[in-house]
C-alpha positions in Angstrom: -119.4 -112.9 48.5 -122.8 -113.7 46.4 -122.2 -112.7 42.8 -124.4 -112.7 39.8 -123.8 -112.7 36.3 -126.9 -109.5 35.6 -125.7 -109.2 31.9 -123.9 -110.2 29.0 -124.4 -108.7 26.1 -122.3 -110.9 23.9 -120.6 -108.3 21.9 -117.3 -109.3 23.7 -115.7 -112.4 22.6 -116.1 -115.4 25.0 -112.4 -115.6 25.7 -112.6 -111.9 26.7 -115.7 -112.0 28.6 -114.7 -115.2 30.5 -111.3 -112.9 31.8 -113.1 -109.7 32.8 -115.5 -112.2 35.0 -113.2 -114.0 36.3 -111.4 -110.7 37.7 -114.0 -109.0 38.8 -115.5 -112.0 40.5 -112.3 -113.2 42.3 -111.8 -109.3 43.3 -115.2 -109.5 44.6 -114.6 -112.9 46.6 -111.5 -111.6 48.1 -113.2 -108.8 50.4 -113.6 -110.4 53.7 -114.9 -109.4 56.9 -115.3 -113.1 58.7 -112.8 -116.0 58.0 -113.3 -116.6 54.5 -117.0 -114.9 54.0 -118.5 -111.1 53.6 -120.5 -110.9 56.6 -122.4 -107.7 57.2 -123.4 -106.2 60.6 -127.0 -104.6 59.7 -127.6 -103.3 63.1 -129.3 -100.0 63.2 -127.6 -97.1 65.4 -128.1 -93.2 66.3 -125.8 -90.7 67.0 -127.1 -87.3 68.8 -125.6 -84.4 66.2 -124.7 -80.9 67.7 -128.5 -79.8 68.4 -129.0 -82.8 70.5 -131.5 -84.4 67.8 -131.2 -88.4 67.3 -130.4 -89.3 63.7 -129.8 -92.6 61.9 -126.1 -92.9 61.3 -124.0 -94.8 58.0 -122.4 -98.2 60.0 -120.7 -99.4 57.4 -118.3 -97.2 54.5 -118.6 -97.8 50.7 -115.3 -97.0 50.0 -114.2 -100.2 52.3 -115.9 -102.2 49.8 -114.4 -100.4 46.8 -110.9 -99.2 47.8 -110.7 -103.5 48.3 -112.4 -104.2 45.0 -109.4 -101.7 43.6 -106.8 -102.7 45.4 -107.7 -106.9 44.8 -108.1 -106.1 41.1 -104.9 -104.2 40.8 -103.0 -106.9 41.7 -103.6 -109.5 38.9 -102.1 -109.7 35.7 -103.0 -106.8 33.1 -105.5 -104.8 35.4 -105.4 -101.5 37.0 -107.5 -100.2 39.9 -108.6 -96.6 40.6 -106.9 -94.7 37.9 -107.6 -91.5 35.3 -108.8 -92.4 32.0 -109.5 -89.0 29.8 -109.7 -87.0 33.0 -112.5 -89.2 34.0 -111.6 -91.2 37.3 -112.3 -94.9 36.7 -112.4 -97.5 39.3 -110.1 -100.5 37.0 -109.1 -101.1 34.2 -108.4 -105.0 32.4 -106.8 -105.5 29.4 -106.8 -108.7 27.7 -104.9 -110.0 24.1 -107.5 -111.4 21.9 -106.6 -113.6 19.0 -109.7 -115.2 17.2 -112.5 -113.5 14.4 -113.9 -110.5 14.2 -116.6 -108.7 12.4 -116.1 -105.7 10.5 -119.2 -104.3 8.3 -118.6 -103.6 4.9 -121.1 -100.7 4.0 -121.2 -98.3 7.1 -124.5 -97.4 5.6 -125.7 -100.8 6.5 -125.5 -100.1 10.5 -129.0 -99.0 11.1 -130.2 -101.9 9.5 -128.0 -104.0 11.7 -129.1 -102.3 14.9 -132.8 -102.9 13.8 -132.1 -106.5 13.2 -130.6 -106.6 16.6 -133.9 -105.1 18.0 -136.3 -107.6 16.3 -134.3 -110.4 17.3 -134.1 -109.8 21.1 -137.6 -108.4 21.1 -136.5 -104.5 22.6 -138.7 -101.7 22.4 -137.5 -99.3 19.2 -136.4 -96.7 21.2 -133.1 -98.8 22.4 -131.8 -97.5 18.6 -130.8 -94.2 20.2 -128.1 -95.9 22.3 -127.8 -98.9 19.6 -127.0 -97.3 17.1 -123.5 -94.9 18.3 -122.7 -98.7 19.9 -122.8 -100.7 16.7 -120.9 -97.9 15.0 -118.4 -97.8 17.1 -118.2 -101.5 17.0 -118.5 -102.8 13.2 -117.1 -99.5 11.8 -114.0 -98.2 14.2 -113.2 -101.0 15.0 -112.8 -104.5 13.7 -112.5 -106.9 17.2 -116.4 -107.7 18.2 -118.4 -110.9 17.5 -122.0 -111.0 16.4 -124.4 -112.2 19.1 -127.3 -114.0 17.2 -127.2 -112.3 14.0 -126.4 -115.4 11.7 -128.8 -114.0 9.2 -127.3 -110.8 8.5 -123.4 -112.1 8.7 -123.2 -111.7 4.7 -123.1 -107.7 5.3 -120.0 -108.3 7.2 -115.9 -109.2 6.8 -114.4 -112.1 8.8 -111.1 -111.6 9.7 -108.8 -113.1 11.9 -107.3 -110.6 14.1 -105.2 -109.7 17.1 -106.3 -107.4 19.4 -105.5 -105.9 22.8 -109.3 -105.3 24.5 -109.6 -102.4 27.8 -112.2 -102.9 29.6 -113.2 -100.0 31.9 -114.9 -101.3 35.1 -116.9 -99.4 37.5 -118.1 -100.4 40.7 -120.8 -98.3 42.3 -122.3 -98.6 46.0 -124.4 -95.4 45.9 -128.1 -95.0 44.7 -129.5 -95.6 41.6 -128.4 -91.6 39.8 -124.6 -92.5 40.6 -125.0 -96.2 38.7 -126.5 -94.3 36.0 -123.7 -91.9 35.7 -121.3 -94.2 35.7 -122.8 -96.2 32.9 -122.7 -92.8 31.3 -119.1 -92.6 32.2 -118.4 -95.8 30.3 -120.7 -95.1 27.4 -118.5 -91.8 26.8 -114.7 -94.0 26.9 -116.0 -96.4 24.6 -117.4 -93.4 21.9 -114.1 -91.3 22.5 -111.9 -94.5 22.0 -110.6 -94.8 25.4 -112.3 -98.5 25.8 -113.7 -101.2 24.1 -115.8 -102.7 26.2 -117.0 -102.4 30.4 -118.0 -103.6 33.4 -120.3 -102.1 35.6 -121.0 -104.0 39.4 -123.2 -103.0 41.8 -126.2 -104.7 44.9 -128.4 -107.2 43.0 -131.2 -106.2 45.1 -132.4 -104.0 48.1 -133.3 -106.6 50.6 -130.1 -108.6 50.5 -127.9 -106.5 49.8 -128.0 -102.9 49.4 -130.6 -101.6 52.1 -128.9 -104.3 55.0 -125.5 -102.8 54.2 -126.4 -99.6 54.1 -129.6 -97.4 55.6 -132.6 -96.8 53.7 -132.4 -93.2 52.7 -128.9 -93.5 51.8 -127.9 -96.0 49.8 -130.1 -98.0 48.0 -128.8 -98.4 44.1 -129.1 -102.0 42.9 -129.8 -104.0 39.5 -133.1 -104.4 41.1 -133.8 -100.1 41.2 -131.9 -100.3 37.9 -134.4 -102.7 36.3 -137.4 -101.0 37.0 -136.0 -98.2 35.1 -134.9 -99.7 31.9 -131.3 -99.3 32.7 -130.2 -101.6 29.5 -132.0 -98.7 27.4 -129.1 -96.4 28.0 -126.2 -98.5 27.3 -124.5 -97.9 24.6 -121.3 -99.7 24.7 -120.3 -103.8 25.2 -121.0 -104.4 28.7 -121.2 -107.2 31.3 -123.1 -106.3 34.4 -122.0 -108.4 37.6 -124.2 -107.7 40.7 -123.0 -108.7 44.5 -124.2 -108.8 47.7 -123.0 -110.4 51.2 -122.4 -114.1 52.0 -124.5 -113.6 55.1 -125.5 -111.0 58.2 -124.8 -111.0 62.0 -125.1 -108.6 64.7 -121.6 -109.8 66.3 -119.9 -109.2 62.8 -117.6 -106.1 62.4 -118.5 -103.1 60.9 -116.5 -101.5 57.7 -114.8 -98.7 58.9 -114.0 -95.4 56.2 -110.1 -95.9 56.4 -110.5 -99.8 55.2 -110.0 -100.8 58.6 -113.0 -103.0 60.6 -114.3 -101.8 63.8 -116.6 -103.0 66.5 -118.9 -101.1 69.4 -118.2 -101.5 72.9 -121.4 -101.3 74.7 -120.7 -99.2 77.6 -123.8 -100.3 79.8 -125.0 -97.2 80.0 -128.3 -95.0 78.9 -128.7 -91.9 77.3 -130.1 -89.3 80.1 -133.1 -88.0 77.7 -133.8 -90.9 75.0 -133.2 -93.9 77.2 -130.6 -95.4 74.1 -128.0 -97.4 75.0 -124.3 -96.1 74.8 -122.1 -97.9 72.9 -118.5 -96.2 71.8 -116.1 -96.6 68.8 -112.2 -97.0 69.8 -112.0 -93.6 68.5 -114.2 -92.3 71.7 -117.3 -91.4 69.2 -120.8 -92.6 70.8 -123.7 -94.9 69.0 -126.8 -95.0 70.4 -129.4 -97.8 70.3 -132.9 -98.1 70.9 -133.3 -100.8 73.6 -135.7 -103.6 73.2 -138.8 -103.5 74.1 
């Protein structure tokens, strides 16, 4: 699987951030479909639904993709998969043992001045304060266990100590359009602020026309960093958080498709036409019938 690094932040110590990539990547890399690789079959088919009409059908199931990102990430050290955090259904969970510095501000009054600081230095409009400012106060005042990412110049208003600290990091990994990633972003925004994490991860397509909209059709699922982007998605996030996008090694019409129940399953073209359309048959092992346009 392709993976890119989309964000980090660099609120998260290095040693921290390097183990929640380094999970989620190899978690990533170990959903296959072809020998070693995650090859996608981006063939269009139809079904005919009850009143006979011809509609686009969903060839391949998100929830093969994630229910393997769970169940890959569940079994290495100190991570969870799908699990309940606060009621709140969350697809992992890493924890990591940091020993190093950590900031801690001294006057909590001194925060909005920080997050302004923060805002000159990387250029970001002034309205990012609304989400800056719950972050850095739940960073630098509840807890003591984040570095300072290009701040040098305001590191007197702070205490250095050297701490030891057990980091959770929630992850979620979203395949459905761009509302769901921003909900889930919301999701993680709310752990961190109620104390349930420190820090997350949040995966999802880098872009429609590699990944998202050749997985999946059009119209159904088409939520990538690239959607996300041209909504100002870093504007709402208000917690630590490393961004990690994905999208298939390659695509071929001979690949299998993934099935709902985290199976693979291929078409069996029956050599046969549709009566009224023309389409070509083909039929699942469960009996069920695709129908293709035929080449023209």
């Amino acid at each position: 699987m392709i993976t890119n690094i989309e964000l980090d932040d660099g609120f998260l110590p290095s040693s921290i951030a390097g183990i929640v990539k380094d999970n989620v990547i190899n978690s990533l890399n170990g959903i296959k479909t072809i020998n070693d690789k995650f090859i996608i079959n981006d063939c269009s088919f139809m079904r005919k639904q009850n009143n006979n009409r011809i509609t686009p059908c969903v060839m391949n199931s998100a929830s093969f993709i994630s229910s393997k990102f769970q169940k890959n990430l569940s079994l290495l050290p100190n991570c969870l998969g799908e699990n309940s955090i606060n009621q709140q259904r969350i697809d992992g969970l890493i924890t990591a043992k940091y020993n190093g510095l950590a900031y801690k501000i001294r006057d909590k009054t001194k925060i909005l001045e920080v997050a302004f600081k923060y805002i000159e230095s990387k250029k970001l409009l002034n309205n990012v304060i609304y989400t800056l400012f719950p972050m850095f106060y739940g960073m630098y005042v509840d807890r003591l266990c984040f570095s300072i990412p290009d701040l040098d110049e305001i590191e007197k208003l702070f205490d250095v100590e050297e701490v030891n600290y057990h980091y959770r990091i929630g992850v979620e990994f979203e395949t459905g359009n761009v509302a769901s990633s921003f909900r889930a972003i919301n999701k993680l925004n709310n752990l961190f602020h109620e104390g349930y994490i420190d820090g997350g991860c949040f995966i999802t397509s880098i872009d429609k026309k590699n990944s998202a909209t050749r997985i999946w059709p059009v119209s159904n699922r088409n939520g990538s960093f690239q959607e996300l982007k041209n909504r100002s998605y870093i504007s709402q996030i208000s917690l630590p958080l490393i961004c990690i996008g994905f999208s298939p090694d390659g695509f071929s019409h001979t690949a299998p498709f993934l099935g709902a129940n985290g199976e693979l399953y291929e078409l069996e073209n029956t050599y046969k036409r549709d009566d009224k359309t023309n389409f070509e048959i083909f039929k699942r092992n469960d009996g069920l019938d695709f129908l293709k346009a035929p080449f023209k």
